[in-house]
C-alpha positions as CSV (number, residue, x, y, z in Angstrom):
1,X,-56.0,-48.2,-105.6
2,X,-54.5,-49.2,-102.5
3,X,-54.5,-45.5,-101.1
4,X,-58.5,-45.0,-102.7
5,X,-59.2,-47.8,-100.1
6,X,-57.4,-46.6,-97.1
7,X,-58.8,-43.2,-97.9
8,X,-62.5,-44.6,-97.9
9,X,-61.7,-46.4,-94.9
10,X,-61.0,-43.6,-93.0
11,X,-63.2,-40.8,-94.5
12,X,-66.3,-43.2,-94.4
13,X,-66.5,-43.7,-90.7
14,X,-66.2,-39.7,-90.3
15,X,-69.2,-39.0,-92.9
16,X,-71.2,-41.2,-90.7
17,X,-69.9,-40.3,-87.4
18,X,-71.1,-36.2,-88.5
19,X,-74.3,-37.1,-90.2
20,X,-75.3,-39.3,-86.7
21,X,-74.6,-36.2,-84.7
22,X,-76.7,-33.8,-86.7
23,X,-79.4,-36.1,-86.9
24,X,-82.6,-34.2,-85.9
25,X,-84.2,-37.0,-84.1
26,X,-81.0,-37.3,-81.7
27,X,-80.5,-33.5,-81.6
28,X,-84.3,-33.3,-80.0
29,X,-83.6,-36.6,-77.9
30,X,-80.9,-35.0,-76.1
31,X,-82.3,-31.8,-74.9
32,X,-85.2,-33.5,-73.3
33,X,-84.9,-35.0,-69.8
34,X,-87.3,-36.4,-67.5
35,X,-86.8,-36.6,-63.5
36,X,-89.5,-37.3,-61.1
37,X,-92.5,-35.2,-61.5
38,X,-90.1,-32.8,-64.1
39,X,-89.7,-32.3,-67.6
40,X,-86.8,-30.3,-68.7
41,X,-85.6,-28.8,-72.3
42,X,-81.6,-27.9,-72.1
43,X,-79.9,-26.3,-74.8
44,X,-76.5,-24.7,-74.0
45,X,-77.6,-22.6,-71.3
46,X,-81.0,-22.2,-71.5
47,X,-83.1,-24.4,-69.6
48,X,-86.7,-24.9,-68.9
49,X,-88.7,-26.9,-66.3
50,X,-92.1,-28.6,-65.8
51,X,-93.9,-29.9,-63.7
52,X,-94.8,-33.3,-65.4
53,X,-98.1,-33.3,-63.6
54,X,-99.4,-29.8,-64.5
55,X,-99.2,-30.7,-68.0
56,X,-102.3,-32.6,-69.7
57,X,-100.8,-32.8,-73.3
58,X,-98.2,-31.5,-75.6
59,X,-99.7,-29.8,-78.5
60,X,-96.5,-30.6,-81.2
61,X,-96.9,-27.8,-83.6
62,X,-94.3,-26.9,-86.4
63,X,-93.0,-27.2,-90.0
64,X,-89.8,-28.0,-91.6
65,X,-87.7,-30.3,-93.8
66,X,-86.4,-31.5,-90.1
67,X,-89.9,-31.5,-88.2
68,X,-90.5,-35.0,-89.2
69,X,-87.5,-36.5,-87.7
70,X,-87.5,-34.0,-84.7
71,X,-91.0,-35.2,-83.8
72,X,-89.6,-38.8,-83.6
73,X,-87.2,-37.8,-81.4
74,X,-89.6,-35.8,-79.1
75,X,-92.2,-39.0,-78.9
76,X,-89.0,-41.0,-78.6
77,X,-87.6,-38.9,-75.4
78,X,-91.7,-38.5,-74.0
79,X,-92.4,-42.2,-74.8
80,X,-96.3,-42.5,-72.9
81,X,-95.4,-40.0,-70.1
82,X,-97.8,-37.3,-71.8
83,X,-100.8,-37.5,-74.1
84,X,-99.7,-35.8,-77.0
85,X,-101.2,-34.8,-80.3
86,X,-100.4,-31.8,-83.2
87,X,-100.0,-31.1,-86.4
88,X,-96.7,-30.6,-88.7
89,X,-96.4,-28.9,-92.3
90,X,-93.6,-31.2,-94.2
91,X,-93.0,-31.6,-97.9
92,X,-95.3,-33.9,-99.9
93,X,-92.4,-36.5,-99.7
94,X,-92.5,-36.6,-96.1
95,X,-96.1,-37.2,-95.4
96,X,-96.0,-40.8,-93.9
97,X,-98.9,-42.5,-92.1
98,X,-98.3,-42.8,-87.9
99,X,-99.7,-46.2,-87.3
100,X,-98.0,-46.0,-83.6
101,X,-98.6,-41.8,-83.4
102,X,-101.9,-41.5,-84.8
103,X,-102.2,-37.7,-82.8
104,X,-99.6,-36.1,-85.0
105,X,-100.7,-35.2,-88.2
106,X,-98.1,-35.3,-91.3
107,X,-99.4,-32.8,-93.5
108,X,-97.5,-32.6,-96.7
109,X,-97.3,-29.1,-98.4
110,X,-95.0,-27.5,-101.0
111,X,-91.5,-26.0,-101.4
112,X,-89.5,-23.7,-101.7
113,X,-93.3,-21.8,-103.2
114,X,-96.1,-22.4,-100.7
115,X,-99.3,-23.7,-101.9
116,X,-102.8,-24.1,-100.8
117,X,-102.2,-27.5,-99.0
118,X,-99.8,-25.4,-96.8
119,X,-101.8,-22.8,-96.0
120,X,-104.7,-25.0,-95.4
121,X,-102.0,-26.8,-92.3
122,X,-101.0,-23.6,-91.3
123,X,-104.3,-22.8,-90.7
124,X,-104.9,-26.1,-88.8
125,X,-102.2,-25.8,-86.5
126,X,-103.9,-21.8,-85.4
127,X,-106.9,-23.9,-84.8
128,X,-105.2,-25.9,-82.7
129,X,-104.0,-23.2,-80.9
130,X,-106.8,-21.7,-80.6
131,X,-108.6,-24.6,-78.9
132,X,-106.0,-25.6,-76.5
133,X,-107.0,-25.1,-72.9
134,X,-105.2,-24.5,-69.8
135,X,-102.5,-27.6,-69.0
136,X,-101.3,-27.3,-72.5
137,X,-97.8,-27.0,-73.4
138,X,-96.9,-26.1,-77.1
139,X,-94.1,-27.1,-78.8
140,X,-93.1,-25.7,-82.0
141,X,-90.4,-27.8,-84.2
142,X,-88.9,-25.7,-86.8
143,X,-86.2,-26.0,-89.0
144,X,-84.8,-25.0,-92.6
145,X,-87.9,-25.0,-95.3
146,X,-90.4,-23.9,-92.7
147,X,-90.6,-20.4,-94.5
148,X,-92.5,-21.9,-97.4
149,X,-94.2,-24.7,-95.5
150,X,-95.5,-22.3,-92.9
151,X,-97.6,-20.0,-95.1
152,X,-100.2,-17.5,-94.0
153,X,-101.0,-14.4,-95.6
154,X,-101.3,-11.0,-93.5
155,X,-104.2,-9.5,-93.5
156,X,-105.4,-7.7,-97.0
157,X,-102.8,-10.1,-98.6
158,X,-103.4,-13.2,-100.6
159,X,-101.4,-16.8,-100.9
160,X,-101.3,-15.8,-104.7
161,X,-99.6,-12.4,-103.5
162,X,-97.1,-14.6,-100.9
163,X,-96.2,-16.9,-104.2
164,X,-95.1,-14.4,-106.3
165,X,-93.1,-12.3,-103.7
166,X,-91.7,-15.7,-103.1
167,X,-90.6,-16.2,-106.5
168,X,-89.1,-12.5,-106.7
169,X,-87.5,-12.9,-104.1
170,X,-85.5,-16.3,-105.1
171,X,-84.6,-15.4,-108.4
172,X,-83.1,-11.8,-106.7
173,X,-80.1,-12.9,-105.5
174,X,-80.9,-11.8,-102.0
175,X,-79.4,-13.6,-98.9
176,X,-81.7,-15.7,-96.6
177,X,-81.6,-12.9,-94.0
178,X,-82.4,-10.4,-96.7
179,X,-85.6,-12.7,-98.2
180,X,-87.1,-13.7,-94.7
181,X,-86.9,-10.2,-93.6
182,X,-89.8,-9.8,-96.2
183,X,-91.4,-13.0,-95.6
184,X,-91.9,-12.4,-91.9
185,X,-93.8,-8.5,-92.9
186,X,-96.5,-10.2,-94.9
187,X,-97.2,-13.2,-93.2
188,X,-100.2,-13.9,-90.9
189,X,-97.4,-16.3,-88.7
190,X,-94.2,-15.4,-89.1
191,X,-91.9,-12.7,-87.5
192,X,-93.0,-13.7,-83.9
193,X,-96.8,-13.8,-84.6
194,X,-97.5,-17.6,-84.2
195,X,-96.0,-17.7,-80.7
196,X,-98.2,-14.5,-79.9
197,X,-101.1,-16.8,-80.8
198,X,-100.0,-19.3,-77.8
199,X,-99.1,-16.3,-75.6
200,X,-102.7,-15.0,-76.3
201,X,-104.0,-18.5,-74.6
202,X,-101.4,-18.1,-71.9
203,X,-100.1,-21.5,-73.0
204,X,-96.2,-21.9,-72.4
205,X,-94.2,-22.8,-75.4
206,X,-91.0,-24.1,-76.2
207,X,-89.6,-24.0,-79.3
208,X,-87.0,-26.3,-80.5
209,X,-85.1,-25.2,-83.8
210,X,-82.7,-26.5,-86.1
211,X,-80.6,-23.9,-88.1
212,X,-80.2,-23.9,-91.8
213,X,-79.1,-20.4,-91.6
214,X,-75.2,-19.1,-91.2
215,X,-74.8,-17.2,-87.7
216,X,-78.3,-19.3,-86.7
217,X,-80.2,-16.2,-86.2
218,X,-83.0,-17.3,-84.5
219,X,-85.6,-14.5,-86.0
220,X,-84.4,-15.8,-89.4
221,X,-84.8,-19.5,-89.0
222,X,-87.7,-20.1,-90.8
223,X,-88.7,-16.8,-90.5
224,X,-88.9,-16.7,-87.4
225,X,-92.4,-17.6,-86.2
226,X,-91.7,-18.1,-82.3
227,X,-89.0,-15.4,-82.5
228,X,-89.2,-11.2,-81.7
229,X,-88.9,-9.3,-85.1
């Protein structure tokens, strides 16, 4: 019993230590820094800049098991700076009322099969898109589950035709690289496509994404939908 405690003792402190440094609201916190009239996203080597007073909002965009938390972070790290607003696909479970961000919409949507409700967001955030004007800069929040919370049919296809080759491809056996591979060629969003959409305004974007995905590909993440097929 004696060694049971010392054990705990020791390997409890570590659990917490790892799970605070994966955290997705400190992961998003940290990349974000403000100075003077700049606004600056650093991760490993990359880094972008912006000038703070160009900028008038942040259209938060993105879905995910991890978006919810990641979007704390990013208000967090913003605080009143920038007007923001946007709209998130999370599971049902995560779809919380924002007393304190009432901009960002939680829109709760199924997993690991899509369903209407998702498609439905995914449709809201192209709106948004779609209506942003010039001083905008998007930024997507991805992470692991976005795949099925990001739904969009290509064109000719249905969400009843994205369901079942969901469902196929699950029960196959196939890797995560191997299933999103097809996810990304029958999807209105994915594969690259959504960030077209904000390249098509000649918005900027940044995309901040956490990996669930071993080698953290960034075209598989998710599927990819702010990455090159």
């Amino acid at each position: 019993m004696a060694t049971l405690n010392l054990v705990t003792q020791i390997a409890k402190p570590c659990f917490e230590l790892s799970l605070s440094a994966v955290n997705p609201s400190k992961l998003v916190r940290d990349v974000i820094t403000f100075q003077d009239d700049k606004l600056s996203f650093s991760v490993g080597t990359t880094k972008r800049d912006f000038q703070i007073s160009a900028i008038s909002r942040l259209l938060i965009i993105g879905a995910g098991k991890a978006a919810r938390l990641m979007c704390l972070g990013l208000l967090e790290a913003v605080g009143t700076r920038v007007p923001v607003s946007g709209w998130l696909n999370v599971p049902y479970e995560q779809k919380l009322p924002w007393k304190e961000h009432q901009n960002i919409i939680l829109h709760g949507c199924s997993h690991p099969i899509p369903d209407d409700s998702g498609l439905f967001g995914t449709r809201q955030i192209i709106n948004q898109i779609e209506e942003s004007k010039s001083g905008t800069l998007v930024i997507a929040l991805l992470s692991g589950g976005a795949s099925s919370l990001l739904p969009g049919p290509a064109e000719g296809l249905t969400l009843e035709d994205e369901q079942n080759v969901g469902s196929a491809l699950l029960a196959s056996g196939a890797d995560i690289h191997e299933i999103n591979v097809v996810r990304k060629h029958i999807s209105l969003v994915k594969g690259g496509r959504l960030a077209k959409m904000v390249a098509d305004k000649n918005l900027p974007l940044v995309s901040l994404i956490i990996s669930d995905v071993v080698g953290d590909d960034i075209a598989s993440i998710a599927s990819g939908p702010t990455a090159p097929d």
